[in-house]
C-alpha angles and dihedrals in degrees: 000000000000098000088061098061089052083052099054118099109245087226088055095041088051096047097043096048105115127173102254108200102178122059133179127233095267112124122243110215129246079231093058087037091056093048089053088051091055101043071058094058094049091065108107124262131205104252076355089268084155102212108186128102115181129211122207117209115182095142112106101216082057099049089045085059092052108048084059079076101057145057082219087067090139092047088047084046103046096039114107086206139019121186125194110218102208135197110225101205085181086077092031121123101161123017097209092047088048093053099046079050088056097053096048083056093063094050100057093049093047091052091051097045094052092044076059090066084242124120136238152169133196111225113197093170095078084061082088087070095046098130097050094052103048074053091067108044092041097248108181110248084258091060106090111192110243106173145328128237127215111189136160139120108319112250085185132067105239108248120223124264135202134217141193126272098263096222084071095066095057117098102175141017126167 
């Protein structure tokens, strides 16, 4: 499996990522979560500071207590990982630049997971909780909750999406 997603072309990988919001029961490996973790830790940092913890729930007691926090509870439950994607301020120099660093982060982790032939989706609502959430799963007063996760083997086909011309995007050339 991991020999495909070297072969795929990163136009393709970019252009076939979809949000994938339903899993089977299938595990997904510490071996394949750790992998994840460090396609996260190649994105680019600002100074390379390099910002970003992770926090890896598997446990179902904990899950269950998550997906109180969000309106996304279906996607929390039926995920066979989640993973928080923190901010650590502690190693900040510039918040933008953190956060775009963040980002980035998630990217990277997202591309690799669905060259994987796994599923995600990002969910930013929960972020309304985050402190409730850095509460549960005993995340030090510097952590600042970014984004979680939800992956697992997709139990949906991925639908096809559509996207502007680029050109349409460009304001300016000279």
């Amino acid at each position: 499996m991991e020999d495909a997603w070297l072969k795929m072309d990163i136009f393709e990988l970019i252009k076939t990522r979809r949000s994938i919001r339903k899993f089977t029961d299938e595990p997904v490996s510490d071996e394949i979560i750790d992998k994840i973790i460090e396609a996260g830790t190649w994105a680019p940092s600002g100074l390379n500071n390099q910002p970003w913890k992770f926090a890896i729930i598997k446990d179902s007691e904990l899950k269950a207590n998550l997906s109180t926090l969000t309106h996304y509870s279906r996607i929390v439950l039926d995920a066979n990982t989640l993973i928080a994607v923190l901010l650590d301020n502690s190693l900040s120099y510039d918040r933008t630049k953190d956060c775009q660093a963040i980002g980035a982060c998630i990217q990277n982790m997202l591309l690799f997971i669905h060259s994987m032939g796994l599923g995600a989706v990002w969910l930013g609502e929960i972020l309304k909780n985050k402190d409730k959430v850095l509460e549960l799963i005993g995340g030090p007063g510097d952590f600042e909750l970014m984004a979680l996760i939800a992956l697992g083997y997709p139990a949906e086909k991925d639908g096809k999406r559509t996207r502007r011309d680029a050109a349409q995007a460009i304001i300016f050339r000279k």
